[in-house]
C-alpha positions in Angstrom: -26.2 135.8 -162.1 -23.3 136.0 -164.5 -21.9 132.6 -166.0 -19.5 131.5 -163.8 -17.6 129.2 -166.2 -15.7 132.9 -167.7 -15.1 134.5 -165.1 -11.5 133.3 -165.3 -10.5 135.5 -168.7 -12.3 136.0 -171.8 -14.4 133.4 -173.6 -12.2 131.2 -176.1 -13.1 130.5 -179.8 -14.4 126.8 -180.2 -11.8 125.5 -183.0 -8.8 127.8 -181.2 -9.6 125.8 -177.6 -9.5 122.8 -179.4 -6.5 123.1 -180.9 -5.0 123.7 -177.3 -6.4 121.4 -175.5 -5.5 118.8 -177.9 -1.7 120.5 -178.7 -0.9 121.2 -174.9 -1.8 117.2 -174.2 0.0 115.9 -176.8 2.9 118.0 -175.8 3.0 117.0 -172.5 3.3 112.9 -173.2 6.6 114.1 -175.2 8.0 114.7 -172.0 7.8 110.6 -171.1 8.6 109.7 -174.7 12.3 108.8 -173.4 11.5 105.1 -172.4 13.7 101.9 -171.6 13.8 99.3 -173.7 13.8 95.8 -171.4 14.8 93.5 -174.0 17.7 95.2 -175.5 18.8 97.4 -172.4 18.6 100.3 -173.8 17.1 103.9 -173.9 14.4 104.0 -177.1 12.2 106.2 -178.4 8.2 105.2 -177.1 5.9 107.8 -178.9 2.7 106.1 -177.3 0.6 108.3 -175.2 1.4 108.2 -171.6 -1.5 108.0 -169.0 -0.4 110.3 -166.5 -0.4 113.4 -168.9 -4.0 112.1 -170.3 -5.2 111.9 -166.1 -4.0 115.2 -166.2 -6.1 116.9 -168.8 -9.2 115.0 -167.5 -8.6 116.7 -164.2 -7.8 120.2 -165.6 -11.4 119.4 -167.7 -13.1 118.3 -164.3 -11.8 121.2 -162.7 -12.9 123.8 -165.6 -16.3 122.2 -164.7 -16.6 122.7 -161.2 -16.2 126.7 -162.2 -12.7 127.0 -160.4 -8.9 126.8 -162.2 -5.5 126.2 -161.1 -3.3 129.2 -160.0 0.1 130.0 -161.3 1.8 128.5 -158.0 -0.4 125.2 -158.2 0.9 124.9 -162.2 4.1 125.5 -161.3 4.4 123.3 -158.8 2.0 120.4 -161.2 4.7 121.1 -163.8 7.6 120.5 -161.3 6.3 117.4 -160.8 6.3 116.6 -164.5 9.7 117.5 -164.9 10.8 115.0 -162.0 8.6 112.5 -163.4 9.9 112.9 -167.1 13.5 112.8 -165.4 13.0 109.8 -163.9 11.8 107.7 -166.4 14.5 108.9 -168.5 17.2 107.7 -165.6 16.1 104.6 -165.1 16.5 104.0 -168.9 19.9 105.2 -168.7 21.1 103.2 -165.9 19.9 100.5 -167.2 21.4 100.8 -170.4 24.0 101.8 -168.9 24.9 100.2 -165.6 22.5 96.4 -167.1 20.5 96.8 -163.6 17.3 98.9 -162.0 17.6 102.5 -160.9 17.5 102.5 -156.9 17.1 106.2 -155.8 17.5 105.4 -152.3 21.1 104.4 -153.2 21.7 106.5 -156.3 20.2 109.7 -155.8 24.0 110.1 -153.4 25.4 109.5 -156.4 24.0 113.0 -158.4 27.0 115.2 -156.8 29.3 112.6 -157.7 27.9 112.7 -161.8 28.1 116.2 -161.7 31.7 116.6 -160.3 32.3 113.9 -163.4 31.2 116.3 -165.9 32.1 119.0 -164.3 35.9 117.7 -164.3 35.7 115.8 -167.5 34.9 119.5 -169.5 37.3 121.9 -167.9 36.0 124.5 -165.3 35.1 126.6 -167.7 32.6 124.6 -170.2 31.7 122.3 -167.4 30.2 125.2 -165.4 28.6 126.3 -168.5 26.7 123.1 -169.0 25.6 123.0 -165.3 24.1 126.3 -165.7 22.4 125.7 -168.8 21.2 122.7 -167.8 19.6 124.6 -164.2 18.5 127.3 -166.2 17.4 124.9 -169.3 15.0 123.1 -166.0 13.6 126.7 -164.5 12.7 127.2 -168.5 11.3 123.8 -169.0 9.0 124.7 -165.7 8.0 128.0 -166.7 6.8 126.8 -170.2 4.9 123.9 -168.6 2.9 126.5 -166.1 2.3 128.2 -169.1 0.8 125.2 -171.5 -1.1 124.4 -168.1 -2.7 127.9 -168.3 -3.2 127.9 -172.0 -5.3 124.5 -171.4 -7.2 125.6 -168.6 -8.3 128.7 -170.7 -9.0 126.5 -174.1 -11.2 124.2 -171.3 -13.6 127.0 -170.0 -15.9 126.0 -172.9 -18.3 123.3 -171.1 -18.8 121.2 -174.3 -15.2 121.3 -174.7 -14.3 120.2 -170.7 -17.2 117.8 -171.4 -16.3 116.3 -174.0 -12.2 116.2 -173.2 -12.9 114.7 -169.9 -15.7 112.0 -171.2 -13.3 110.9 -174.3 -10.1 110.5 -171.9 -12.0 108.6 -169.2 -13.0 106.4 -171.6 -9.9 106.1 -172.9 -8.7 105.4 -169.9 -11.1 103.1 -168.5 -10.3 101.2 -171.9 -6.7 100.9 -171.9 -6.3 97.4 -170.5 -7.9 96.4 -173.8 -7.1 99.0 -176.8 -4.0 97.1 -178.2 -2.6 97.5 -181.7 -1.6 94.9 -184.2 1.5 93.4 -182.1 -0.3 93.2 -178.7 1.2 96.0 -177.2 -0.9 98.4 -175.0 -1.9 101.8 -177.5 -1.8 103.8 -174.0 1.6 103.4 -172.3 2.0 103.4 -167.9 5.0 103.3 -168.1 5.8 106.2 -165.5 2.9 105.2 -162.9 5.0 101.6 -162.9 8.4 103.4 -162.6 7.0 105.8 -159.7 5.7 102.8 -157.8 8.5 100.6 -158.4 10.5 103.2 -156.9 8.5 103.6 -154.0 8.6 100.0 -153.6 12.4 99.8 -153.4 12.3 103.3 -150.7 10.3 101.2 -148.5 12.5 98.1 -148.9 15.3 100.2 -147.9 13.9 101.7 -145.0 12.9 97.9 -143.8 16.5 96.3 -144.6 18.2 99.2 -142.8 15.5 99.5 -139.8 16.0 95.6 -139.3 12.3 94.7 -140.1 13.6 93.3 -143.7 15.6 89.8 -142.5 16.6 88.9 -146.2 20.5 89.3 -145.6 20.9 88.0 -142.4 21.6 84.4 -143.7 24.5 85.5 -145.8 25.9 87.8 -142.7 25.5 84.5 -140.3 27.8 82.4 -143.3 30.6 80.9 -141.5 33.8 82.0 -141.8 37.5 80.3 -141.5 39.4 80.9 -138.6 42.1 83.4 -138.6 45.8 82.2 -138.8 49.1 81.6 -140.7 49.1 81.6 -144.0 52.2 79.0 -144.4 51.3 78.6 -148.6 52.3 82.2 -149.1 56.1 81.8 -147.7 55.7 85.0 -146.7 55.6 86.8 -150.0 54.1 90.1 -150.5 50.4 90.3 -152.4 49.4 93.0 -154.6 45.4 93.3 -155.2 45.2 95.1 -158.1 41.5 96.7 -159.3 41.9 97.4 -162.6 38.7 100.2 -163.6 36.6 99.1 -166.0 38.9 96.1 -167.1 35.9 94.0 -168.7 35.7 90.8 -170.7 34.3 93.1 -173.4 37.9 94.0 -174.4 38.6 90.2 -175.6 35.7 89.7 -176.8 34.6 92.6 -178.8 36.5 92.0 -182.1 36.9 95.7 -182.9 38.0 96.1 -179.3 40.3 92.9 -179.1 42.8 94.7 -182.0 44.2 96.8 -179.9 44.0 95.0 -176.4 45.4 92.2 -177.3 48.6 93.2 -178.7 48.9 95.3 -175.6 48.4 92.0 -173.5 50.5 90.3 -175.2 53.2 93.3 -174.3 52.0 93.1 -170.7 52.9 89.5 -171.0 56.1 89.8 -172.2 57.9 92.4 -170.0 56.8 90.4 -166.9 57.8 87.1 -168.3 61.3 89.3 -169.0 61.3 90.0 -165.6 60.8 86.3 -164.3 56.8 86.6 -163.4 55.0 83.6 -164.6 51.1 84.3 -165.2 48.0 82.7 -165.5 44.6 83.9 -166.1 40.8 83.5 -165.9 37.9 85.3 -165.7 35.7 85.9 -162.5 32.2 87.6 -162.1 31.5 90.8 -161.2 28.7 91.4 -158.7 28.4 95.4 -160.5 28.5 96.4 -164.4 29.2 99.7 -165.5 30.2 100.7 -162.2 29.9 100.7 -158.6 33.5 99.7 -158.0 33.3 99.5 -154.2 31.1 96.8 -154.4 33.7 94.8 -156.1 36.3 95.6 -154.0 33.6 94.8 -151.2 33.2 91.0 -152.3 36.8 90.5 -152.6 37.7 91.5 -149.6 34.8 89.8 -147.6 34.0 86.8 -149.4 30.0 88.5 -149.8 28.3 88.6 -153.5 27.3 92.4 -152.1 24.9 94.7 -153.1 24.4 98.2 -151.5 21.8 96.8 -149.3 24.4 94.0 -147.9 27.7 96.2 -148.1 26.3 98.8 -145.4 25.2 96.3 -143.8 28.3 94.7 -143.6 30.1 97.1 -142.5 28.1 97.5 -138.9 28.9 93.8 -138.5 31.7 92.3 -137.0 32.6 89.9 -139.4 36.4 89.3 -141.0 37.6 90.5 -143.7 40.6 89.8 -146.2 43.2 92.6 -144.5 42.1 91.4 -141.5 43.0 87.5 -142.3 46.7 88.8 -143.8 46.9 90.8 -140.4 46.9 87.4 -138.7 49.0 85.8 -140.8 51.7 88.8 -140.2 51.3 90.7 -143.1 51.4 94.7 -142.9 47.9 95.7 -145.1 47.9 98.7 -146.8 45.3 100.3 -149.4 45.9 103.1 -152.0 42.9 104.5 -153.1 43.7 107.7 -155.5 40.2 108.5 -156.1 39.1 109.1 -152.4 40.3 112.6 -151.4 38.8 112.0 -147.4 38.3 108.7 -145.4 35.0 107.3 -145.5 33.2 106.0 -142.9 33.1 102.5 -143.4 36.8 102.2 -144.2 37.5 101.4 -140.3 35.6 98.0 -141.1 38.0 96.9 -143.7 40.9 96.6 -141.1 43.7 97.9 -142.8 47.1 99.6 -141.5 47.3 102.3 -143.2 45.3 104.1 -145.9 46.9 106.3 -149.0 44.0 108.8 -149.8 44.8 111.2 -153.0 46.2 113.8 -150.9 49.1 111.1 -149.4 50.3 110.7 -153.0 51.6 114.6 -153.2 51.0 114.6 -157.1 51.4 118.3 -158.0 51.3 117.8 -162.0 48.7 118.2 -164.7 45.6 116.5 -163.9 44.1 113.6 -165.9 40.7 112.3 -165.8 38.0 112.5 -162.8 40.4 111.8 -160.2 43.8 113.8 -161.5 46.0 111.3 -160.2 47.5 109.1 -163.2 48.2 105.5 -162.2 52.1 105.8 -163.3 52.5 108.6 -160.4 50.3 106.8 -158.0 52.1 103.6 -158.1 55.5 105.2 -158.3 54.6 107.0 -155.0 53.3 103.9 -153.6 56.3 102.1 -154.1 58.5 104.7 -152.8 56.5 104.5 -150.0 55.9 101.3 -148.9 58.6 99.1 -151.1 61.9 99.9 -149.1 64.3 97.0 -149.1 63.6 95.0 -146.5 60.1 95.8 -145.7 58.2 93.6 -143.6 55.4 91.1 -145.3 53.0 93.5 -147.2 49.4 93.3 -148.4 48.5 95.6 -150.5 45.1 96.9 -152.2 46.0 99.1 -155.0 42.8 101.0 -157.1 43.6 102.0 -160.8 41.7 104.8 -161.7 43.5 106.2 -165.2 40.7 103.8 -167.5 37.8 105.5 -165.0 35.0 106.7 -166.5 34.7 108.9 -169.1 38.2 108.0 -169.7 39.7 110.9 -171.1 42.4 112.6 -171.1 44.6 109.1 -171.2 47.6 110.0 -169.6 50.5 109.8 -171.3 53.1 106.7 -170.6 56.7 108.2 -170.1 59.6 105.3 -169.7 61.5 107.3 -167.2 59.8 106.3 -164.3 61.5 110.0 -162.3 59.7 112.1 -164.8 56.2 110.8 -164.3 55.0 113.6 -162.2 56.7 116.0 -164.2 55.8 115.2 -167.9 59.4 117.1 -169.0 59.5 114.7 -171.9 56.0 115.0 -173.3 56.2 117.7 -176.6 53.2 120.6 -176.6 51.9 118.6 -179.9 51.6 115.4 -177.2 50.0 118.1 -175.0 47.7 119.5 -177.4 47.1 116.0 -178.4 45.9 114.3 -175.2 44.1 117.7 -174.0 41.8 118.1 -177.0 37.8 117.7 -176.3 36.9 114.4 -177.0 34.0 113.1 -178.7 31.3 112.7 -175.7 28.9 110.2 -177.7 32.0 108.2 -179.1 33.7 107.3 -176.1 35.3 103.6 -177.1 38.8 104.8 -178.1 39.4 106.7 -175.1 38.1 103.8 -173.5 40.8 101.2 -175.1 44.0 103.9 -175.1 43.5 104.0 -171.1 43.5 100.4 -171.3 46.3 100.1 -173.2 48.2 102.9 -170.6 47.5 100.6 -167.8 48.7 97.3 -168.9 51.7 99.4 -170.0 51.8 100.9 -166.7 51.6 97.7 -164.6 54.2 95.6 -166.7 56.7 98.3 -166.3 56.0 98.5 -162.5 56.1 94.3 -162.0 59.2 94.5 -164.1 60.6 97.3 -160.8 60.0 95.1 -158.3 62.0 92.9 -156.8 61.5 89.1 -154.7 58.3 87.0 -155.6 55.3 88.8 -154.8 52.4 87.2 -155.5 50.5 89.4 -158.1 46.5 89.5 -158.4 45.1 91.7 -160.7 41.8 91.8 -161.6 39.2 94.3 -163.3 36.5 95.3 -161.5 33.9 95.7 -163.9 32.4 96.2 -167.4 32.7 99.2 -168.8 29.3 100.9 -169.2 26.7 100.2 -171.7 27.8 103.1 -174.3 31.2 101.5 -174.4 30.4 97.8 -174.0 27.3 97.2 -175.6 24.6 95.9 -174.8 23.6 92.5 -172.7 27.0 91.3 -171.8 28.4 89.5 -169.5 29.2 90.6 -165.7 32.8 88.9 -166.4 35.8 90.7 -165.8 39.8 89.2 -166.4 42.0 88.1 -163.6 45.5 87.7 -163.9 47.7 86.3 -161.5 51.6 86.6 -161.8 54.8 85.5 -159.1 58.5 84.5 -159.8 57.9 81.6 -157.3 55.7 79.0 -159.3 54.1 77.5 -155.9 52.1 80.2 -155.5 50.5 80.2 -159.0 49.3 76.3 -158.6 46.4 77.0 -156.7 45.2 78.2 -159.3 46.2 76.2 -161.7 44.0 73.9 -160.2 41.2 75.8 -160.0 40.9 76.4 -163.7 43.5 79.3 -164.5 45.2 79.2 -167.9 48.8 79.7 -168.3 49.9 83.6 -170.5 47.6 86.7 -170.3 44.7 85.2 -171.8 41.9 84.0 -170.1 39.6 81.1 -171.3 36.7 82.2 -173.5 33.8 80.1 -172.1 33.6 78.1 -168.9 31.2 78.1 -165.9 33.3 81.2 -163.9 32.8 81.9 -160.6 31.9 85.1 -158.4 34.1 87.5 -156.7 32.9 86.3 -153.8 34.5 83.1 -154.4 37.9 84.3 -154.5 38.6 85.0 -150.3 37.4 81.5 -149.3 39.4 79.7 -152.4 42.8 81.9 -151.0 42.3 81.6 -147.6 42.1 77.3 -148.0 44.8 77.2 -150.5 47.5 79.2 -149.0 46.8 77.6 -145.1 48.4 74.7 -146.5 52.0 74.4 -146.6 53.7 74.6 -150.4 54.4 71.7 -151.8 55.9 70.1 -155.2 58.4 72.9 -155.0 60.5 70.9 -157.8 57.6 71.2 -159.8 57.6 73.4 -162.6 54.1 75.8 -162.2 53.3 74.9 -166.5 53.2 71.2 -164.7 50.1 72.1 -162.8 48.3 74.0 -165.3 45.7 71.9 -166.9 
């Protein structure tokens, strides 16, 4: 009877098999050598040997035993798998070097069309289709090649001594890992993909509990009471603008190199609305999100909830109040304008405002700037042209900035004449040229502060429009991400809060605020979710001290 064991192709040489068998595993753990580093949040380099590649070339030496081999299909879908794997454990380093939290595919795997439409937007049609394909094609490639190293090490394990041996010496290994440390402690054989894979599965399940009601854990904060609904006599009746500010961190006081420029710019935000009559004071607040996730900001603002993506959908199948629905009450007209939403989504009903301004209301028709086209200049001039007649009824309004969105570039550019901010008649072709060149993807910082910089511009200008004594909240909504502000920052973000009538600025005077545009360095700052329940107490009181200058009441 012939020798089973070479039936599968012709007998390999002993040093040649090997040489592959020892090549095609080493090459396959430098698929997981992209690793997170938990004590610095970031993505590192981890050249230890992974166990999941080593399982693997046990089993291809178990199978080589048993006389049978793994098909082209079966490698290419084994190799698949690797690729997902590898890609995995390479995004949940990058989310949490970027975003300072875990990866959660059952809430950010929605989120890949999204990242794509970023990139896709952020390089032109032309280069950002490019890169999609390359990067599809650079994946079918990566497969291919993987089925093929499979194949090479199935051939180079046909020797018996050689399966033997590869599967005795890896078990071992294996079996030993708990214990084979180097010098500092640390594990010789890394796990780290078996741990991602299952803390992933973990989370899926957790999901599936929360959302199927067998998971209880956010039913306490649901149940919170909440005030009643009624007049808000502290507000006399002024308007109130929410303002998100994107990506308005802490980072851009604190970060020296940062601080040069926004600053300065600050200070000019300061001083064109203290032209204009607004008094200001400041503080910071905490974000519940870093790096992104904007509309869980918005989300704890405007219910009083510290809310993650677990307790935001939740919330929205609930019947509780939120802040547009309080202002509705006290006879405010609520409005939101939200440039970067091009269609309603589904949980917008909740919120309970009047009327929504979706990208499309705004009937921008020049050059487009950034992810969402939309500059903030043109949005907020349409806004106000909409909403801001003389003589409009009370008005609470949500406004989004999106200009300083990620990846921040092009910054539009800042034109005084407020009629020509659709039209860009004034910006030269060099200014063109200029704002449209390619930016430097892994140096993204300056784009970062110049959109900044647009914005504060932007809003002072806008205040400076307006007339009566609105009652002014802006407020970013969170850190930029990690490649902009570093790593192992804060969650804080500024708050500003700016009216012509002084009564309405000493509530927060007493709750800590500092009079002028910057906000105290250190303190013990409190969560969005703070801010609903704060407002709501303060302004159901009548005003009083009217005589009272607001510098008076600031500590």
């Amino acid at each position: 009877m012939p020798n089973l064991r070479y039936r599968f192709g012709p007998r390999p040489r002993a040093l040649t098999a090997a040489l592959a068998a020892i090549l095609g595993t080493a090459l396959l753990c430098l698929l997981f050598v992209p690793a997170r580093d938990n004590d610095n949040l970031q993505l590192v380099f981890d050249w230890r040997p992974e166990i999941e590649p080593l399982a693997l070339t046990a089993c291809l030496a178990a199978i080589a035993l048993a006389g049978r081999s793994l098909g082209l299909v079966a490698r290419a879908i084994v190799a698949s798998l690797l690729i997902v794997a590898a890609l995995l454990q390479l995004a949940d380093a990058a989310v949490l070097g970027a975003l300072d939290r875990e990866l959660d595919l059952y809430f950010d795997l929605r989120h890949v069309p999204a990242l794509i439409g970023l990139v896709h937007d952020a390089l032109g049609p032309w280069r950002g289709a490019a890169l999609i394909g390359a990067v599809a094609l650079g994946l079918v490639a990566a497969v291919a090649a993987i089925a093929w190293l499979l194949g090479a090490m199935q051939r180079a394990l046909r020797l018996p001594f050689h399966a033997a041996l590869c599967f005795g010496v890896i078990a071992a290994a294996l079996a030993l890992s708990p214990v084979l440390r180097g010098g500092d402690g640390v594990p010789l054989i890394a796990h780290r993909t078996s741990i991602m894979l299952a803390d992933q599965a973990a989370r899926l399940y957790q999901a599936y509990a929360v959302m199927h009601g067998w998971d209880q854990r956010y039913a306490a904060s649901l149940a919170t009471p909440q005030p009643p609904l009624g007049k808000l006599p502290g507000l006399k009746q002024r308007d109130v603008y929410l303002v998100f500010f994107e990506s308005y961190g802490t980072v851009a006081l604190d970060n020296p190199a940062y601080a040069k420029e926004i600053l300065p710019a600050l200070a000019d935000f300061a001083a064109t609305t203290e032209k204009a009559g607004y008094r200001m004071v400041s503080n910071r607040v905490v974000s519940p999100v870093f790096g992104g996730g904007s509309w869980l900001a918005h989300g704890s603002i405007d219910s009083g909830l510290k809310l993650d993506p677990f307790l935001s959908r939740l919330l929205t199948q609930s019947t509780r109040l939120s802040w547009p629905r309080y202002m509705q009450a006290a006879g405010y007209r609520t409005v939101v304008a939200m440039p970067g939403l091009k269609t309603p989504a589904l949980e917008d009903d909740f919120w309970g405002f009047d009327h929504h301004y979706y990208a499309g209301d705004f009937h921008y028709a020049g050059p487009p700037f950034g992810w969402f086209d939309i500059p903030d200049q043109a949005m907020l001039k349409s806004f106000a042209a909409a909403e801001l007649a003389p003589g409009h009824a009370p008005l609470f309004a949500q406004l989004v900035l999106v200009s300083s969105h990620t990846p921040f570039a092009p910054v539009p550019p800042y034109v005084a004449d407020w009629s020509d901010a659709e039209k860009f008649r004034s910006v030269s072709a060099a200014d063109w040229e200029r704002i449209y060149a390619p930016p430097d993807w892994t140096e993204l910082q300056q784009p970062y502060l110049d959109s900044v910089v647009y914005d504060l511009q932007t809003l002072a200008a806008w205040l400076a429009q307006r007339d009566g004594d609105a009652l002014v909240i802006i407020l970013g909504d969170h850190q930029p991400p990690g490649f902009v502000s570093g790593q192992k920052q804060p969650w804080t973000v500024p708050i500003h809060v700016l009216s012509r009538d002084g009564d309405l600025l000493r509530p927060f005077a007493a709750e800590g605020y500092v009079e002028g545009a910057v906000p105290p360095p250190d303190g013990d700052f409190a969560g969005m979710e703070s801010f609903l329940g704060n407002f709501l107490r303060d302004f159901a009181r009548p005003p009083v001290l009217a005589s009272v200058p607001a510098a008076a009441a600031t500590p």
